[in-house]
N, C-alpha and C positions, 0 to 999 in steps of 0.2 A: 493507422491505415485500415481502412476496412477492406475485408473478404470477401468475395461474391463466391467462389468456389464450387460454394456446396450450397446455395442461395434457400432452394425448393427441394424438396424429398425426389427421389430417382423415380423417375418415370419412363416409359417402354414410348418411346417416339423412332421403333427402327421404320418401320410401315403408314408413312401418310399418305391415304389412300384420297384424292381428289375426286367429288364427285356432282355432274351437274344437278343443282337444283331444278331445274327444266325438267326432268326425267324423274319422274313417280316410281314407275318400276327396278331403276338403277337404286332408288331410294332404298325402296323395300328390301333389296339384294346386301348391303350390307350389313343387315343384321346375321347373316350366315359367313360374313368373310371375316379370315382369323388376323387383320390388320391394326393397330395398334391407335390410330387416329385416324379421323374421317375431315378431308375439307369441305364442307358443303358452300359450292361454289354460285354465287351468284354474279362474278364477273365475267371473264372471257369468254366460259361456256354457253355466256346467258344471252341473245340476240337484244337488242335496243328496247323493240316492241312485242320483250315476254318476261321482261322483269317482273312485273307485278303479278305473272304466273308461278314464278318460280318464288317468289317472296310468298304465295298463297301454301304450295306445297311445301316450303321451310315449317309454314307455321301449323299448317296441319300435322307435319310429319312430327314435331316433337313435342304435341299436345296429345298425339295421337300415341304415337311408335316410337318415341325416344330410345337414343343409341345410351345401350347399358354395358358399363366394365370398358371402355374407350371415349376416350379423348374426340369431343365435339367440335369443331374450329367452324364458324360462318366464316368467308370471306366477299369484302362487300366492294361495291365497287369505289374508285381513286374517291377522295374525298373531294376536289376541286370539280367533280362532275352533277350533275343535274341527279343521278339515281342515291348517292351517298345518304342523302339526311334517310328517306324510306329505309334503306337497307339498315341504317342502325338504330328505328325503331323496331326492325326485324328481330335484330340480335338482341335487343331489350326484352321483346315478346318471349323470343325462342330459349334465350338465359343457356346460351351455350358453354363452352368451357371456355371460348377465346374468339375472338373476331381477329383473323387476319386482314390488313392492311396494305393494297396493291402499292405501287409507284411509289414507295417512301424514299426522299431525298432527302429530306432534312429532320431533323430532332423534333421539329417543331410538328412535325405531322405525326408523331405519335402522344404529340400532347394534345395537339386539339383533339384525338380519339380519346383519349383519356379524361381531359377535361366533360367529355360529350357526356363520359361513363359516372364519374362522379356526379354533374348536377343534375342526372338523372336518378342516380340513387341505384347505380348496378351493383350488386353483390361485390365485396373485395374481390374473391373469389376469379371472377371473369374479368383474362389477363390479354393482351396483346400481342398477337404475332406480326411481324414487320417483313413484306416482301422486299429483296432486295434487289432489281431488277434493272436498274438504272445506272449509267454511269455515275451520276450523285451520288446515288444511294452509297455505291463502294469507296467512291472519295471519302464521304462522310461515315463512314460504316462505326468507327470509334466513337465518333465526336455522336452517333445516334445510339450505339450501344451505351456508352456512358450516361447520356441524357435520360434514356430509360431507364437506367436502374439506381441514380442517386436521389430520381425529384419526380417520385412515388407515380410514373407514369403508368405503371401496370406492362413495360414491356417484358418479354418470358420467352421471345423464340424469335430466329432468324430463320426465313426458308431462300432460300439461293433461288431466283430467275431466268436460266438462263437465255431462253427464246425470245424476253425483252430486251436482254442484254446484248446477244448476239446480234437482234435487229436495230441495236442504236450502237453497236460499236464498229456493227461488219465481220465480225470473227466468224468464218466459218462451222457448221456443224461438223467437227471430224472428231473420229475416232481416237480415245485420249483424252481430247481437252486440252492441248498442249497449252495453246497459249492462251486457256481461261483457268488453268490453275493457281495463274498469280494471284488474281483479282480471290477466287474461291479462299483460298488460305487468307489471304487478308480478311474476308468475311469473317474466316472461322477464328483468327487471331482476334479480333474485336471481341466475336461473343462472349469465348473462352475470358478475356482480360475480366470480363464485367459479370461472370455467370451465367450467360443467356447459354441455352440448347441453339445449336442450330441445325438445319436438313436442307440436303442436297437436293439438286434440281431436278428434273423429268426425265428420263431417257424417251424421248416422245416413240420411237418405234417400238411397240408391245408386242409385236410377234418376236422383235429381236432379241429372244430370252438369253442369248450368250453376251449380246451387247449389253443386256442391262446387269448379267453378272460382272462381268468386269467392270462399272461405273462402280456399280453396286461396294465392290473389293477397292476401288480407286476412294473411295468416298470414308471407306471404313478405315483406310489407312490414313488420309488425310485428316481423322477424327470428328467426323460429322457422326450427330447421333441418328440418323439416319435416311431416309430416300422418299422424297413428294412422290406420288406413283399416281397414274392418270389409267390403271386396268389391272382388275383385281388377279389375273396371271402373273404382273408382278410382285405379291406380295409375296409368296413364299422366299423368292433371293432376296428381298430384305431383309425379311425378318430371320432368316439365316446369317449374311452377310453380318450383320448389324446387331446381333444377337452375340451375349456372352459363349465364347468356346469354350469346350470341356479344358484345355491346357488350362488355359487361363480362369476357370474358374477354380480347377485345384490348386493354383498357386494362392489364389484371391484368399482359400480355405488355410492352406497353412501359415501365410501371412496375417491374418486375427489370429490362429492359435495362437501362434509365437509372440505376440502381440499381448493374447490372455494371459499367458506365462505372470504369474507374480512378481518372478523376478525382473519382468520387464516394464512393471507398473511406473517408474520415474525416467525410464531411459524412452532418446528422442529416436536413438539409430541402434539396431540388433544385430547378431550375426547370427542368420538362416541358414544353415545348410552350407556355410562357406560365401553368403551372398548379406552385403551390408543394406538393411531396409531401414526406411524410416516410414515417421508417422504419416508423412505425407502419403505413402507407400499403403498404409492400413484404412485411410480415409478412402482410396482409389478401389479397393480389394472390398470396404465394404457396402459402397455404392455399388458394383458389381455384383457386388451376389444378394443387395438389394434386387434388383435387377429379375435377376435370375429365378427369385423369391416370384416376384411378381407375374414372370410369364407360366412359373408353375401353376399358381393360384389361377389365372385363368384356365389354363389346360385341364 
């Protein structure tokens, strides 16, 4: 049986910062914000009759002022639409870290991206994000996690939708999420099964910085590696929320030492402190302060 697990080396995805391509100066603005990945968005932000604006400033902006030390994503618009083929010559151009993927229902839509990527000769490198925004999409949420990661699709990331979702289910915007944390977990149980990261959805009100602390806390507990953010006010409670704690990174610490112990070089399960650990235990502890390594080196 193969492992997805630990697929890709730990990366900092608490802060995905959404931002429209339409907008030069929003552009310019994130090379000062301490957010972890950037979406540069040529879908919903982008009007019908300014696409080819905003596909101008994509390619100025990273021929020019390429984002350095964080995570690139274009997202282009549905494939099934008139603007699609332009946008992923864009992301050929631009040679981003990832093209996200709007409306994905079925498996098959993250092949014909992928297939697009190969017989153009895109770098392995540049991997696929899959929006999951649709009632399909969450039916299918396995049967598309699976498909991505056994038959070399390039999928790497699940980002949750929920303002398409809510508009094709009816579900209310309330406070909680009551009745879209089923569907949410199901997301995150698919990724999880096959490897994939995934990120939670938008809290759309940015002035609501206590609202978007508690998603923020809701999302962290349900194990999302962290929060789409649509205003750079949000980054800080992600990147908090969503971020290694001090408890937890000194257990992460004495869990590899115990771990280094000589005498624990053949054994699968330890005893800690009074507390039985296994290796699956050390794999977890040292993705974490991977992690942790990582947000230092940028600071």
């Amino acid at each position: 049986m193969v492992s997805f697990a630990l697929h890709h080396p730990a990366r900092l995805r608490r802060s995905v910062l959404s931002v429209p391509a339409i907008n030069p100066r929003a552009l310019q603005k994130i090379h000062d914000l301490d957010c972890d990945a950037v979406i540069f968005d040529l879908e919903d932000s982008v009007a019908s009759d300014r696409k080819n604006e905003a596909r101008d400033n994509l390619r100025r902006f990273f021929a020019e002022t390429p984002l350095v030390g964080r995570e690139s994503i274009i997202r282009i618009n549905a494939l099934d639409t008139d603007f699609s083929a332009a946008d992923l010559d864009t992301v050929l151009a631009c040679a981003p870290d990832a093209l996200l993927l709007p409306k994905v229902n079925e498996p098959e839509d993250v092949q014909i991206a992928s297939d697009f990527l190969a017989d153009s000769d895109a770098p392995d490198s540049l991997r696929i994000w899959a929006m999951m925004e649709t009632p399909r999409s969450i039916l299918n949420a396995a049967a598309i996690a699976e498909y991505g990661r056994t038959r070399d699709t390039r999928l790497d990331c699940f980002v949750i939708g929920l303002n398409d979702l809510r508009k094709d289910t009816g579900v209310p915007a309330e406070p909680g999420r009551t009745y879209l944390v089923p569907w949410l977990m199901q997301v995150l149980l698919a990724a999880r099964a096959y490897g994939l990261d995934v990120i939670d959805s938008v809290s759309n009100d940015f002035k609501d910085l206590q609202g978007l602390e508690a998603e923020c806390r809701q999302g962290r507990a349900m194990g999302f590696d962290g929060k789409m953010l649509i205003h750079p006010a949000q980054i800080p409670a992600a990147n908090r929320c969503f971020g290694p704690a001090d408890e937890d990174l000194v257990e992460a610490r004495a869990i590899t030492a115990a771990f280094a112990d000589p005498a624990a070089a053949s054994l699968n399960v330890i005893n800690s402190n009074g507390r039985m650990i296994e290796r699956l235990h050390l794999e977890q502890a040292e993705r974490l302060l991977q992690k942790a390594a990582l947000i230092e080196n940028r600071e």
